[in-house]
C-alpha positions in Angstrom: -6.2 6.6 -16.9 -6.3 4.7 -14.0 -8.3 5.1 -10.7 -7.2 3.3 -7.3 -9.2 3.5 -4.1 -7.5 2.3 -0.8 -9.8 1.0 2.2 -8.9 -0.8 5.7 -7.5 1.7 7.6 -8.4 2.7 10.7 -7.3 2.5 14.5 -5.4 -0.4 15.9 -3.8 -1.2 18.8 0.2 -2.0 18.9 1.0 -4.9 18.3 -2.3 -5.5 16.2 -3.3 -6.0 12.8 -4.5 -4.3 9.3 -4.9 -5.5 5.9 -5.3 -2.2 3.4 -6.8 -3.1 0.0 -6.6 -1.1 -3.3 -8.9 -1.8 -5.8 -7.6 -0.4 -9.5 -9.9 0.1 -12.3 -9.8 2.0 -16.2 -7.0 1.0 -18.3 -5.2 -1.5 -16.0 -3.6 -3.4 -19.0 -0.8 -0.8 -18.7 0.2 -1.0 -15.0 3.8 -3.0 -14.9 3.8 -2.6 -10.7 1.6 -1.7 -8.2 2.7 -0.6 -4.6 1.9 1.0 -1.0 3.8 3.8 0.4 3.6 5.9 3.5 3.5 9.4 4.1 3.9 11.4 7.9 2.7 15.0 6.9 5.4 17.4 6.3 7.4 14.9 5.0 8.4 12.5 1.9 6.6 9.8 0.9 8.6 6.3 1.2 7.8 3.3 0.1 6.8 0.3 1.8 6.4 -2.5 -0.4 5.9 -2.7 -4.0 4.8 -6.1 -6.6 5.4 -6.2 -10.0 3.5 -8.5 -12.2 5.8 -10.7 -12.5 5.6 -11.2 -8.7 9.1 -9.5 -7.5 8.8 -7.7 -4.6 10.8 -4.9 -3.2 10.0 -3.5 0.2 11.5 -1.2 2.7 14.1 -2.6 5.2 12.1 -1.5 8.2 8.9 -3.3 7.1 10.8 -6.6 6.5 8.7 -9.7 7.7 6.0 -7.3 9.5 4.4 -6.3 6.0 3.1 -8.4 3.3 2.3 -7.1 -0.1 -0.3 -9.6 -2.3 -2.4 -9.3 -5.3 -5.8 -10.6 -6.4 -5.8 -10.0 -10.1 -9.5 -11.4 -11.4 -10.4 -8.5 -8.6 -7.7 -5.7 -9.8 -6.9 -5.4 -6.0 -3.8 -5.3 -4.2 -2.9 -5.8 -0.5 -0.9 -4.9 2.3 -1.2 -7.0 5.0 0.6 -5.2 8.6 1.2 -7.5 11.2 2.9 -6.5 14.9 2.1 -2.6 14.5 3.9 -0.3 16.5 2.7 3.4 17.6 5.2 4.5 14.8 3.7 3.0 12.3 1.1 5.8 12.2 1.0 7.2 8.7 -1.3 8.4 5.7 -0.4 5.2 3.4 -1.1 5.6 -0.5 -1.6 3.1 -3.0 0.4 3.7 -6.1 0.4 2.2 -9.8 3.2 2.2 -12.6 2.8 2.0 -16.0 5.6 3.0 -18.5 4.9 6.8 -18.4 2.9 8.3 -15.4 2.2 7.3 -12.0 -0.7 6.8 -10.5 -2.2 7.6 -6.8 -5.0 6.5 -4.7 -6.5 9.1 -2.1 -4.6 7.6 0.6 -6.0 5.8 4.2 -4.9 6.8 7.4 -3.1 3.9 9.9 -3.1 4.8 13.5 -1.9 2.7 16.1 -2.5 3.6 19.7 -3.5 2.2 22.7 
């Protein structure tokens, strides 16, 4: 098992700033990929960005060079750093980690940004 617990949301301006952390603990060996997503209730949940260990990084088109994924690994914590944030940015965002067979979810932090 695995347990991830997101922190940093919050209100923002647009056009400000938010880093969201995740902090992973139990049997972390497994996880091949950790990665944020965002939710808008009554609807999917989409991806933002995601890292694998290796480094790679896949993110979503609409994200691209506003959104930074990173990774501390001696902490177990992952990043998302959001730059330029715009009204529709608002969202619950979830931190998720992979290993080969289940996938794992954190509680989830809500973004707002409004003036």
């Amino acid at each position: 098992q695995v347990q991830l617990v997101e922190s940093g949301g919050g209100l923002v301006q647009p056009g400000g700033s938010l880093r969201l952390s995740c902090a992973a603990s139990g049997n972390i060996f497994s996880i091949y990929a950790m990665a944020w997503y965002r939710q808008t209730p009554g609807k999917q949940r989409d991806l933002v960005e995601q890292m694998t260990n290796a480094g790679s990084t896949h993110y979503a088109d609409s994200v691209k060079s506003r959104i930074t994924i990173s990774r501390d690994n001696a902490k177990s914590t992952v990043y998302l750093q959001m730059d330029s944030l715009k009204p529709e940015n608002t969202d619950v965002h979830y931190c998720n980690a992979d290993d080969p067979q289940v996938k794992y979810w954190g509680q989830g932090t809500q973004v707002t940004v409004s003036a």
